[in-house]
N, CA, C and O atoms as a CHARMM CRD file, in Angstrom:
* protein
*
  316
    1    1 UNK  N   -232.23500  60.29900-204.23000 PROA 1      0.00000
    2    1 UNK  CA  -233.39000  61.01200-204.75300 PROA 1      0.00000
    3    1 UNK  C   -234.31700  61.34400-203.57600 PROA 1      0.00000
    4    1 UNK  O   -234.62000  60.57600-202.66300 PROA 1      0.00000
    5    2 UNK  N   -234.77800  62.80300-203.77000 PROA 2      0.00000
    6    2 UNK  CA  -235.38200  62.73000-202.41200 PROA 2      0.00000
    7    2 UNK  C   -237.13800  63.74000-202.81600 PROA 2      0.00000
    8    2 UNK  O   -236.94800  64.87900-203.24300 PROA 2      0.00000
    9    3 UNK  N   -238.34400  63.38400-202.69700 PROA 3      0.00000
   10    3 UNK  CA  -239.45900  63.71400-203.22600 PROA 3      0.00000
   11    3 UNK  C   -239.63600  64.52800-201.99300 PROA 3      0.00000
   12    3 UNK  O   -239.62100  64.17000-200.81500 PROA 3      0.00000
   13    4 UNK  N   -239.89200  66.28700-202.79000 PROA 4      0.00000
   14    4 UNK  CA  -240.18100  67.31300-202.05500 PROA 4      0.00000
   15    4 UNK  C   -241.86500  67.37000-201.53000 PROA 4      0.00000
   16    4 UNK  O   -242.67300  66.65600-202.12400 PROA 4      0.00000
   17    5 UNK  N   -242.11600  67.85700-200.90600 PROA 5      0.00000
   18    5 UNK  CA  -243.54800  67.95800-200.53700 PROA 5      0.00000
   19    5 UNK  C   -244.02300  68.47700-201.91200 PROA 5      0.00000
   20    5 UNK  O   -244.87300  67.77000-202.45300 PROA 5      0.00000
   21    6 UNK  N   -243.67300  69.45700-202.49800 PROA 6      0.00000
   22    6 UNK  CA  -244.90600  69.99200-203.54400 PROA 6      0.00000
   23    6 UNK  C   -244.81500  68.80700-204.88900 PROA 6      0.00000
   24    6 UNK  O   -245.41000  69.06500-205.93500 PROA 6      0.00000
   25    7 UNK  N   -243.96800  67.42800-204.73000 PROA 7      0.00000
   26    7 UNK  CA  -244.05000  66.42400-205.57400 PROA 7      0.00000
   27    7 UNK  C   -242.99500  66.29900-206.24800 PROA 7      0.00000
   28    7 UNK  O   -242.63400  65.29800-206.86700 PROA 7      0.00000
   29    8 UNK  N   -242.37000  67.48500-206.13700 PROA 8      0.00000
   30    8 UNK  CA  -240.69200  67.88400-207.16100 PROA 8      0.00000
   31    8 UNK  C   -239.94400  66.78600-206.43700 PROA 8      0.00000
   32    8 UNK  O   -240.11700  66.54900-205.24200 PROA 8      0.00000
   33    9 UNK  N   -238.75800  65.85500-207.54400 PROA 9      0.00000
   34    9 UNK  CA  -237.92200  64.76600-207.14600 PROA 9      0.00000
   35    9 UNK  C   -236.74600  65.81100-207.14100 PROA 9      0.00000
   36    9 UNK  O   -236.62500  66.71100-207.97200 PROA 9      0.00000
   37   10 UNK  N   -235.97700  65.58900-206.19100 PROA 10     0.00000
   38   10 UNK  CA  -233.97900  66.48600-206.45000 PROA 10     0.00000
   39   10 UNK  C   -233.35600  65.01900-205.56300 PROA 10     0.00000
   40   10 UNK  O   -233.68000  64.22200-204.68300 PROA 10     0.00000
   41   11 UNK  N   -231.98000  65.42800-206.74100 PROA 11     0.00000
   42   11 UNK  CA  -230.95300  65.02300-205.85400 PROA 11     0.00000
   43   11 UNK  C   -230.45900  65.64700-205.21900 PROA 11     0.00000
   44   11 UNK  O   -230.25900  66.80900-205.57300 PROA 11     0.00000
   45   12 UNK  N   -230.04100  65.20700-204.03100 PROA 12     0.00000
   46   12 UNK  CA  -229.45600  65.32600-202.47200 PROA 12     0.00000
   47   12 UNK  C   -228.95400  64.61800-201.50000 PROA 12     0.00000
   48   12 UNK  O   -229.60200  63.65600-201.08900 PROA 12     0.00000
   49   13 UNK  N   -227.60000  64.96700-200.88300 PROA 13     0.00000
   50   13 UNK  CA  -226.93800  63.88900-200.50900 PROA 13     0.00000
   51   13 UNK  C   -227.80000  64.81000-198.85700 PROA 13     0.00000
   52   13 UNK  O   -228.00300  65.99300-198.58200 PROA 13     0.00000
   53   14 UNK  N   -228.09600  63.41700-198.08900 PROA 14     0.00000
   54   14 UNK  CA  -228.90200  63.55400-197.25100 PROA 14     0.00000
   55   14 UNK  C   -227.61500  62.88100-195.58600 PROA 14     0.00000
   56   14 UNK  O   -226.83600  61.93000-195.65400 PROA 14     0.00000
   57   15 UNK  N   -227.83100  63.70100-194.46400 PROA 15     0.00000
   58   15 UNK  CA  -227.32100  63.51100-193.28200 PROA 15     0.00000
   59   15 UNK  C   -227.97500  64.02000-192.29100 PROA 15     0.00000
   60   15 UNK  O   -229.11400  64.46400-192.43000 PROA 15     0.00000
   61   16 UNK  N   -227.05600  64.01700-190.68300 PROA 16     0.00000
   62   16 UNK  CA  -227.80900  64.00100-189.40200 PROA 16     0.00000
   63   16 UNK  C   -227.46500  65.09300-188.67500 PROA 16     0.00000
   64   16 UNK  O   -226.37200  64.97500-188.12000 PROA 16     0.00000
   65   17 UNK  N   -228.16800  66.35500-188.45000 PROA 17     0.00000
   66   17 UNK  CA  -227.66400  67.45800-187.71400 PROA 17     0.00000
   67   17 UNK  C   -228.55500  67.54500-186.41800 PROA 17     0.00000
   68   17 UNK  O   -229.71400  67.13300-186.36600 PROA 17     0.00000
   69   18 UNK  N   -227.78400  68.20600-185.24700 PROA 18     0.00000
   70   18 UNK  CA  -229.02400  68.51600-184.08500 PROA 18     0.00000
   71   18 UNK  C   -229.49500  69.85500-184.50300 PROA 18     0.00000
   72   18 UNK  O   -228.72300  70.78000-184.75500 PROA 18     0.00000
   73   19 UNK  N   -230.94000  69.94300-184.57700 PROA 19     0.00000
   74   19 UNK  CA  -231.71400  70.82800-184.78100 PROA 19     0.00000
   75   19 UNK  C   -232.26500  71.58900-183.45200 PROA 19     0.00000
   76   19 UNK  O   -232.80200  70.85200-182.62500 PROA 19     0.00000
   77   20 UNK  N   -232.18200  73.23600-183.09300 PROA 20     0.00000
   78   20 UNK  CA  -232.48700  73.52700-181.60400 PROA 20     0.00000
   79   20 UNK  C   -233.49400  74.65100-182.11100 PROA 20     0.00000
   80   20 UNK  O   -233.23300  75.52200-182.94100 PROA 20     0.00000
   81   21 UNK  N   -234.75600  74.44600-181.40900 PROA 21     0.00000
   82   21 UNK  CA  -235.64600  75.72300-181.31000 PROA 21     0.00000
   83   21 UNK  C   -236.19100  75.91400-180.45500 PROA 21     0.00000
   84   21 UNK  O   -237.11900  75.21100-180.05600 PROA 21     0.00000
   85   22 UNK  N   -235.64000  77.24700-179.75000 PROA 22     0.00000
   86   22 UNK  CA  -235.96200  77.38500-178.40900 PROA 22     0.00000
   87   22 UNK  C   -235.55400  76.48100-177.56500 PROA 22     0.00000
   88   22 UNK  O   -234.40900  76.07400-177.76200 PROA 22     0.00000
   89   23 UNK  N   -236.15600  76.01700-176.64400 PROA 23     0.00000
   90   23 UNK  CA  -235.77300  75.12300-176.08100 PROA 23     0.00000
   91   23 UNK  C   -235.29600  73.58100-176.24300 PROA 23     0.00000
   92   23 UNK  O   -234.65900  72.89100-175.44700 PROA 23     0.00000
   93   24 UNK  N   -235.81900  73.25200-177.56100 PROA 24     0.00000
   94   24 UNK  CA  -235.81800  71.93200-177.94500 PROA 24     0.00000
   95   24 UNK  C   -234.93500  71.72900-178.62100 PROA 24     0.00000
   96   24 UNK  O   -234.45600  72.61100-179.33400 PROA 24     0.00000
   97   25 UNK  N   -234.46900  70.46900-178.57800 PROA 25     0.00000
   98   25 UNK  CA  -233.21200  70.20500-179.17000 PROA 25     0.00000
   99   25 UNK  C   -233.11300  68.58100-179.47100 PROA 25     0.00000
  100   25 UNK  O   -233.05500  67.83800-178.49100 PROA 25     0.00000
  101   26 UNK  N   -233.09600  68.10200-180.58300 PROA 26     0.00000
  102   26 UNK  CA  -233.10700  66.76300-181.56500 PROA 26     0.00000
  103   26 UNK  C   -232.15200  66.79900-182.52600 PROA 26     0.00000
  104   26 UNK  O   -231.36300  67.66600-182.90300 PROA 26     0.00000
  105   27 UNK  N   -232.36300  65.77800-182.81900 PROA 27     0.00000
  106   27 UNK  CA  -231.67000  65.02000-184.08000 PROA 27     0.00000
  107   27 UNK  C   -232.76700  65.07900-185.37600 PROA 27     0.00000
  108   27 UNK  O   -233.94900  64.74400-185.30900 PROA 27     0.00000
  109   28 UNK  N   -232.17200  65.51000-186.37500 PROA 28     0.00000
  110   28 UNK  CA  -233.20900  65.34400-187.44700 PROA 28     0.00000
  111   28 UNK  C   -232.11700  65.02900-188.60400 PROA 28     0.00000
  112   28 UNK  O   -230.89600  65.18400-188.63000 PROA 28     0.00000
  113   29 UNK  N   -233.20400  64.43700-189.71600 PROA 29     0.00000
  114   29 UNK  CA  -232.46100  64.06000-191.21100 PROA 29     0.00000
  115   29 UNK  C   -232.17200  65.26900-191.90700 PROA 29     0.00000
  116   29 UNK  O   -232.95500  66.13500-191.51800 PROA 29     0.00000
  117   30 UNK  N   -231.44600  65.66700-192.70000 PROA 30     0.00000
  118   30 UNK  CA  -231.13600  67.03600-193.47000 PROA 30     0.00000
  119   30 UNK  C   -231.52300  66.73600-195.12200 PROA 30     0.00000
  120   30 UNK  O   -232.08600  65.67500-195.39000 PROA 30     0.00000
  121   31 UNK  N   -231.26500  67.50800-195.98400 PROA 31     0.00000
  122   31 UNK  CA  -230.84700  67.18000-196.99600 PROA 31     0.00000
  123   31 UNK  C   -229.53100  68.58100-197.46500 PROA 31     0.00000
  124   31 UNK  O   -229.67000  69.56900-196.74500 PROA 31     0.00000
  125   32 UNK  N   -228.56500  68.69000-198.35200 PROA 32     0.00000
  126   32 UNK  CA  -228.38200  69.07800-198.50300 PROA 32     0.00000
  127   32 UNK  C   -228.46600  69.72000-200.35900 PROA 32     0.00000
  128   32 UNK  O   -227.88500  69.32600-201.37000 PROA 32     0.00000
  129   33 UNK  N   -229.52200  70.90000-200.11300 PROA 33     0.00000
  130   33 UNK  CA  -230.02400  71.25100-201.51000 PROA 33     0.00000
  131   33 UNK  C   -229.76900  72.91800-201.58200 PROA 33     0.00000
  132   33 UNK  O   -229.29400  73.68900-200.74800 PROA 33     0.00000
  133   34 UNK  N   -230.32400  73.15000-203.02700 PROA 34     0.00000
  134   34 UNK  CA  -229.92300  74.48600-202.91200 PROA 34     0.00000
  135   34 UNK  C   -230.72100  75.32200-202.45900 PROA 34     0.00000
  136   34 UNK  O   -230.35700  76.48000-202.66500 PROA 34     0.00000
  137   35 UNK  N   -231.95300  75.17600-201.76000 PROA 35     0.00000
  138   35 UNK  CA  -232.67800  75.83100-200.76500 PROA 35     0.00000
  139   35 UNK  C   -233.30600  75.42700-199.52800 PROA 35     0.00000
  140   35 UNK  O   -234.30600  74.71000-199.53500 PROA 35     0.00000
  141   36 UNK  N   -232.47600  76.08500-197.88300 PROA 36     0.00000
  142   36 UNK  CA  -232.89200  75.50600-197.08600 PROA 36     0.00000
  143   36 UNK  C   -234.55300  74.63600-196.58200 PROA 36     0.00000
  144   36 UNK  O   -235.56100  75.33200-196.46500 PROA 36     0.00000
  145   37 UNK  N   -234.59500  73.59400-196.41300 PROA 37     0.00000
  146   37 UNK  CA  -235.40400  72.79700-196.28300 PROA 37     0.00000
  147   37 UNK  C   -235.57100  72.97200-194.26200 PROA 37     0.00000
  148   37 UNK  O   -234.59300  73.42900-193.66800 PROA 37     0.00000
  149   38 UNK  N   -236.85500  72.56400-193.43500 PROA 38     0.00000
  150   38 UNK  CA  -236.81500  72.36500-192.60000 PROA 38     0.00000
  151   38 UNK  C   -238.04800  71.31400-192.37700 PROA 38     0.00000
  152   38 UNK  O   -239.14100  71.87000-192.27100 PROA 38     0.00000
  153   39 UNK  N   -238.05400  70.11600-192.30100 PROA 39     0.00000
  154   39 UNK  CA  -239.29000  69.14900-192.99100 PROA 39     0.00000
  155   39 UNK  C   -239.86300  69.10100-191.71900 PROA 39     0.00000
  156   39 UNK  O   -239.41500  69.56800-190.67100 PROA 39     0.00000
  157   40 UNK  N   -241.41500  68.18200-192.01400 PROA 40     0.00000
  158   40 UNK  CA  -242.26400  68.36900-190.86700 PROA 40     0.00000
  159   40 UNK  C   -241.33100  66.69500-189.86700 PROA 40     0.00000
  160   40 UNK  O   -241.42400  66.26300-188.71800 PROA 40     0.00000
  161   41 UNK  N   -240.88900  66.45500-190.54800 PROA 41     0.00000
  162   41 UNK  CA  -239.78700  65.48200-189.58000 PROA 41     0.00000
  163   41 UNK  C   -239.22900  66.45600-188.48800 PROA 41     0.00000
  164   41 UNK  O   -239.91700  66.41400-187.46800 PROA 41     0.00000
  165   42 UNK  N   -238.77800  66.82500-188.46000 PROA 42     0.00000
  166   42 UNK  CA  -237.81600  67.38900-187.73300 PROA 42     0.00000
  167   42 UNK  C   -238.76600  68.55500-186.45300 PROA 42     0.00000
  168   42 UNK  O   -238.58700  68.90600-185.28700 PROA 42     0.00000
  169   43 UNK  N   -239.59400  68.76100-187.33300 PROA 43     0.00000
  170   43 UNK  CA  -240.75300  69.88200-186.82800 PROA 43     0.00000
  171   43 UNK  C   -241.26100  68.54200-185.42600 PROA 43     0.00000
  172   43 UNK  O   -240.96200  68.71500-184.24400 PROA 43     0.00000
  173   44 UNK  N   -241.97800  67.40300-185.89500 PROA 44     0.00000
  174   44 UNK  CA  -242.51300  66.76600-185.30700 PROA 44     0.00000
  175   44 UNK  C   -241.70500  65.89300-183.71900 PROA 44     0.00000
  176   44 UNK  O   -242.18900  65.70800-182.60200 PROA 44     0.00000
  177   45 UNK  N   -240.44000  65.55800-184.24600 PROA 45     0.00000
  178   45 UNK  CA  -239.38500  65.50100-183.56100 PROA 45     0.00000
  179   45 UNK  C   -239.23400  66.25200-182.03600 PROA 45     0.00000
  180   45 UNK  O   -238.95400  65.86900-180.90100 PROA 45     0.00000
  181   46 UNK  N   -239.59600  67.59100-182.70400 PROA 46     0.00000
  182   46 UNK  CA  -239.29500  68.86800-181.83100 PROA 46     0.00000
  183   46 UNK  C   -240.47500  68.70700-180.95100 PROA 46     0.00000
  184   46 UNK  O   -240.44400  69.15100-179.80300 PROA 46     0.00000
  185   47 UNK  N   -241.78400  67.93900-181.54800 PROA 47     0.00000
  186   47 UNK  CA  -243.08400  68.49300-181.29500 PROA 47     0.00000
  187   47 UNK  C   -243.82500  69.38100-181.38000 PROA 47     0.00000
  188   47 UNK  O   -244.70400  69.46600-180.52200 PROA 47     0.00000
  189   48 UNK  N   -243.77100  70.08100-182.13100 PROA 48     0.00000
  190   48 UNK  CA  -243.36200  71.31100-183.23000 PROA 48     0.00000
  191   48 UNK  C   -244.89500  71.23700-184.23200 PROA 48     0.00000
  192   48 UNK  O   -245.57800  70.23400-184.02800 PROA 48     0.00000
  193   49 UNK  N   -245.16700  71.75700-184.76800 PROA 49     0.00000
  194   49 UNK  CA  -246.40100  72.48000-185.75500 PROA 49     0.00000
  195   49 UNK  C   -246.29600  74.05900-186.09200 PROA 49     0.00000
  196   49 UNK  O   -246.33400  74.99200-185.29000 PROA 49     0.00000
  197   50 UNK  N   -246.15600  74.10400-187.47200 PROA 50     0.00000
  198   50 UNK  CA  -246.81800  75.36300-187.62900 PROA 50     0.00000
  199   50 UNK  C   -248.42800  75.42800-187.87800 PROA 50     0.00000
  200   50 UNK  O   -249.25200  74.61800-188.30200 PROA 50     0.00000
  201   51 UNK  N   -248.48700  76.80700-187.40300 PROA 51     0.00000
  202   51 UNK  CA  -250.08500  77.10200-187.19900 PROA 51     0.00000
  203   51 UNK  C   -250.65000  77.89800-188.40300 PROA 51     0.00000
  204   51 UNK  O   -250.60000  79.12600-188.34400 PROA 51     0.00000
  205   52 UNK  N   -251.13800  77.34400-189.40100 PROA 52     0.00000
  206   52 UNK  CA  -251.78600  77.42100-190.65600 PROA 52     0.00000
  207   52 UNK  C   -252.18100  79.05800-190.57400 PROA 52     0.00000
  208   52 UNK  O   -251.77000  79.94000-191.32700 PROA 52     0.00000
  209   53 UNK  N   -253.04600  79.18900-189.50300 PROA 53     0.00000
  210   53 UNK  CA  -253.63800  80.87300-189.71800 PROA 53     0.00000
  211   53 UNK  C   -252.54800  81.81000-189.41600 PROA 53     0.00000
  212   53 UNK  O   -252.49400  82.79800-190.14800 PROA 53     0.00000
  213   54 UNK  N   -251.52800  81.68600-188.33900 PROA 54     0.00000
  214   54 UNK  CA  -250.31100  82.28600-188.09000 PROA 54     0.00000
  215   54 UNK  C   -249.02900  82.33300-188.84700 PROA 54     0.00000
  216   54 UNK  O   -248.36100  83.35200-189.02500 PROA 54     0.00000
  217   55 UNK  N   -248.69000  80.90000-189.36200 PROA 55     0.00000
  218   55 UNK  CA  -247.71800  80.82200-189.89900 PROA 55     0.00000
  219   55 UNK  C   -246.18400  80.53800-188.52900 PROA 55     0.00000
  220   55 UNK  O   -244.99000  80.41700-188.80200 PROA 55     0.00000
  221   56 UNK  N   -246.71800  80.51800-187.39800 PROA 56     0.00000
  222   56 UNK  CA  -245.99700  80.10700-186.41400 PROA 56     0.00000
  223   56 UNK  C   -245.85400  79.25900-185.57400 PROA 56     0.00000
  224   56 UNK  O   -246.90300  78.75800-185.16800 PROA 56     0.00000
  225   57 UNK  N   -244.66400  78.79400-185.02500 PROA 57     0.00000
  226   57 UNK  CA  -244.96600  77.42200-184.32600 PROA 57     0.00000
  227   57 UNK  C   -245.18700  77.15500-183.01200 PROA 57     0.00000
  228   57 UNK  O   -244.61400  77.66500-182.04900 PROA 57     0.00000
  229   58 UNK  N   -246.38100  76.00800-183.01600 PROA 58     0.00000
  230   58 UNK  CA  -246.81100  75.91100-181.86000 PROA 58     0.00000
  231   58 UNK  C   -246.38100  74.12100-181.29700 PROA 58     0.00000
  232   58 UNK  O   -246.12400  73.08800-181.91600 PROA 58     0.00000
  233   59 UNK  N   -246.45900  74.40100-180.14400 PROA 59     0.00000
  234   59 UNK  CA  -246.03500  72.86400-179.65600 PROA 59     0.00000
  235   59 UNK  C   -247.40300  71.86700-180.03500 PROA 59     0.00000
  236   59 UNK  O   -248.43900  72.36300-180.47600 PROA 59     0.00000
  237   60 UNK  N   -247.26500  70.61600-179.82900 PROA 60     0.00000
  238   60 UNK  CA  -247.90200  69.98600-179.94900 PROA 60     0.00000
  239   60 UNK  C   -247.81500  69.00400-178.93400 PROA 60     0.00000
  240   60 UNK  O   -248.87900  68.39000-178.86300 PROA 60     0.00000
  241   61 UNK  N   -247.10600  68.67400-178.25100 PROA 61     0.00000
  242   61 UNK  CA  -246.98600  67.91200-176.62400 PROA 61     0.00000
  243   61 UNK  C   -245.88900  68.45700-176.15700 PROA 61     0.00000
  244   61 UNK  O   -244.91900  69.04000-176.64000 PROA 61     0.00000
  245   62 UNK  N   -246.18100  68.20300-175.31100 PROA 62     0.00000
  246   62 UNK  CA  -244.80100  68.53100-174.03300 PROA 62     0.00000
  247   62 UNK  C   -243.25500  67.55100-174.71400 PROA 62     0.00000
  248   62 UNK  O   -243.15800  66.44100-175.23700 PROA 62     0.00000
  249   63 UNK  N   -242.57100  68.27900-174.48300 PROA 63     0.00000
  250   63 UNK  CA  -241.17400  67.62000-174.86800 PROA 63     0.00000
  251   63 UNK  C   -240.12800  66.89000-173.97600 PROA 63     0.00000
  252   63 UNK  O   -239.88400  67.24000-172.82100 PROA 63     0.00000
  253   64 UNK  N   -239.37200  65.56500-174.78000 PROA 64     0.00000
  254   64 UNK  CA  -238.68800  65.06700-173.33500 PROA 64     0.00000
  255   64 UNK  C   -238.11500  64.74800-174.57400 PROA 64     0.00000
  256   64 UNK  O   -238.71100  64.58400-175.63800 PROA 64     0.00000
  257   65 UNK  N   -236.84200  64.66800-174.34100 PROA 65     0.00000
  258   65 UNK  CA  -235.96800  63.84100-174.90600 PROA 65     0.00000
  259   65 UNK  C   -235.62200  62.03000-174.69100 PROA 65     0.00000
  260   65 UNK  O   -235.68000  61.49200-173.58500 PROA 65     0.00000
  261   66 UNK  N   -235.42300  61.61300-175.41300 PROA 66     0.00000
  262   66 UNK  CA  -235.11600  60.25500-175.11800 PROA 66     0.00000
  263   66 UNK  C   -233.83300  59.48300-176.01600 PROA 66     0.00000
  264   66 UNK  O   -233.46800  59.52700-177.19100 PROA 66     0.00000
  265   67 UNK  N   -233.36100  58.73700-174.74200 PROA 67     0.00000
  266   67 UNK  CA  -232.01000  58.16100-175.39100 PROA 67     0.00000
  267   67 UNK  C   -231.80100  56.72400-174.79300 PROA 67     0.00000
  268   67 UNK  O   -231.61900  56.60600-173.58100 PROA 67     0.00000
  269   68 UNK  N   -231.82600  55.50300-175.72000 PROA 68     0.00000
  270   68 UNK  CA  -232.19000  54.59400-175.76400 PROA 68     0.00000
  271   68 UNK  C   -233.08500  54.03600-174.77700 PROA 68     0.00000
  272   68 UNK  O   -232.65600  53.14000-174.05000 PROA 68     0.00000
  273   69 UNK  N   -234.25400  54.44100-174.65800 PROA 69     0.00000
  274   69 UNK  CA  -235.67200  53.99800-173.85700 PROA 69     0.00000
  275   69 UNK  C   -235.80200  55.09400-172.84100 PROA 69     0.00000
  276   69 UNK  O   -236.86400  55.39900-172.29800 PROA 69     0.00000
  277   70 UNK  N   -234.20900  55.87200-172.54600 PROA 70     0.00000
  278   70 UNK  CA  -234.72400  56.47500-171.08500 PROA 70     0.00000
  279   70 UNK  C   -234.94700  57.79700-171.24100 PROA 70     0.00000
  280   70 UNK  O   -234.15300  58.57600-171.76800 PROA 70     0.00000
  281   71 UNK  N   -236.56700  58.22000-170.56300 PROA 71     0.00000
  282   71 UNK  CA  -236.42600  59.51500-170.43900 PROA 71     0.00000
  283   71 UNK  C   -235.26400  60.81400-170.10500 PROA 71     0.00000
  284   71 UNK  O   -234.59400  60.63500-169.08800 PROA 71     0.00000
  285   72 UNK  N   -235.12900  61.45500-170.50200 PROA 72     0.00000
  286   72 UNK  CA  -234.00800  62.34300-170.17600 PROA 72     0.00000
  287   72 UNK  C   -234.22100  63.36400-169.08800 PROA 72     0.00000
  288   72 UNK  O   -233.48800  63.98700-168.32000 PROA 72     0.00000
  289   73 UNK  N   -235.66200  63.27900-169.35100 PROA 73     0.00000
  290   73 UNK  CA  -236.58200  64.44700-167.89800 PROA 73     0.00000
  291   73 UNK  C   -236.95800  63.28400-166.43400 PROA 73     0.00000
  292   73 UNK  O   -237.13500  63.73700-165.30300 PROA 73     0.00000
  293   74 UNK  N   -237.02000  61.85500-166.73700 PROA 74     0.00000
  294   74 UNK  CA  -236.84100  61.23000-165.49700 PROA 74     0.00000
  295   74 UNK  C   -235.55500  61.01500-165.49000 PROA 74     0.00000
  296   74 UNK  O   -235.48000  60.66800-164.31200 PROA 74     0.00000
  297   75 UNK  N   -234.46800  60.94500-165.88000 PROA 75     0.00000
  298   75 UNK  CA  -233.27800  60.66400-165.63500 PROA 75     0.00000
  299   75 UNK  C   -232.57800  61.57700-164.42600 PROA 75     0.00000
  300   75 UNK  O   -231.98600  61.40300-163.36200 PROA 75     0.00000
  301   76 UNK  N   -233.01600  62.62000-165.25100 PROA 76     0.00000
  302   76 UNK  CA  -233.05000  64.30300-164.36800 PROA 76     0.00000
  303   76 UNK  C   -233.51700  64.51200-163.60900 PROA 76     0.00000
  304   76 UNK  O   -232.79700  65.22000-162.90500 PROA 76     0.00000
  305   77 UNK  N   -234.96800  64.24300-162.92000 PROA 77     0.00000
  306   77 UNK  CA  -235.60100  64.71300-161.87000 PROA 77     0.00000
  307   77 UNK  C   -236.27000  63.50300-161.40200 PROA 77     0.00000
  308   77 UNK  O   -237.37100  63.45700-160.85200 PROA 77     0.00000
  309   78 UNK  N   -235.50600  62.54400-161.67200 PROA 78     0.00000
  310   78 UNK  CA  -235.52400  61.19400-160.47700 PROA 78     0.00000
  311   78 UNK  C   -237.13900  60.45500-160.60400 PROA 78     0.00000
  312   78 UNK  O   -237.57500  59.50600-159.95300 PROA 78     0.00000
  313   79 UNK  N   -237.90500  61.35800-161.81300 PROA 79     0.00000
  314   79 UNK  CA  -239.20300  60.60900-161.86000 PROA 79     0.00000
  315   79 UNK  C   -239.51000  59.98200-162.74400 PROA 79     0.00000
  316   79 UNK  O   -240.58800  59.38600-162.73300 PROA 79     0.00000
């Protein structure tokens, strides 16, 4: 059972896809329903926001990936 933002309950069998926008690229939870979903999980993940007056997304911090504790941008550039 999975509770939609506007309060609506659906069933949905729920899994793990990498999600890429633009440059960014994560892991997020899915659901699979009969209308694509893109939750603020996945948004936030990204570091990601949409912008209320635009309707478009804006970052919200700088992005690094991480995989078990280690930066992926110091891994890369030795800092």
């Amino acid at each position: 059972m999975i509770v939609l933002a506007d309060g609506r309950r659906i069933e949905a069998e729920v899994g793990v896809v990498m999600v890429e926008i633009g440059d960014r690229k994560a892991a997020s939870t899915v659901a699979d329903c009969d209308e694509p979903l893109l939750g603020v999980e996945s948004l936030e993940t990204l570091g990601l926001a949409v912008d209320p007056t635009t309707g478009s997304l804006k970052p919200t911090r700088s992005f690094t990936v991480r995989l078990g504790g280690v930066s992926m941008a110091s891994a890369t550039t030795g800092r």
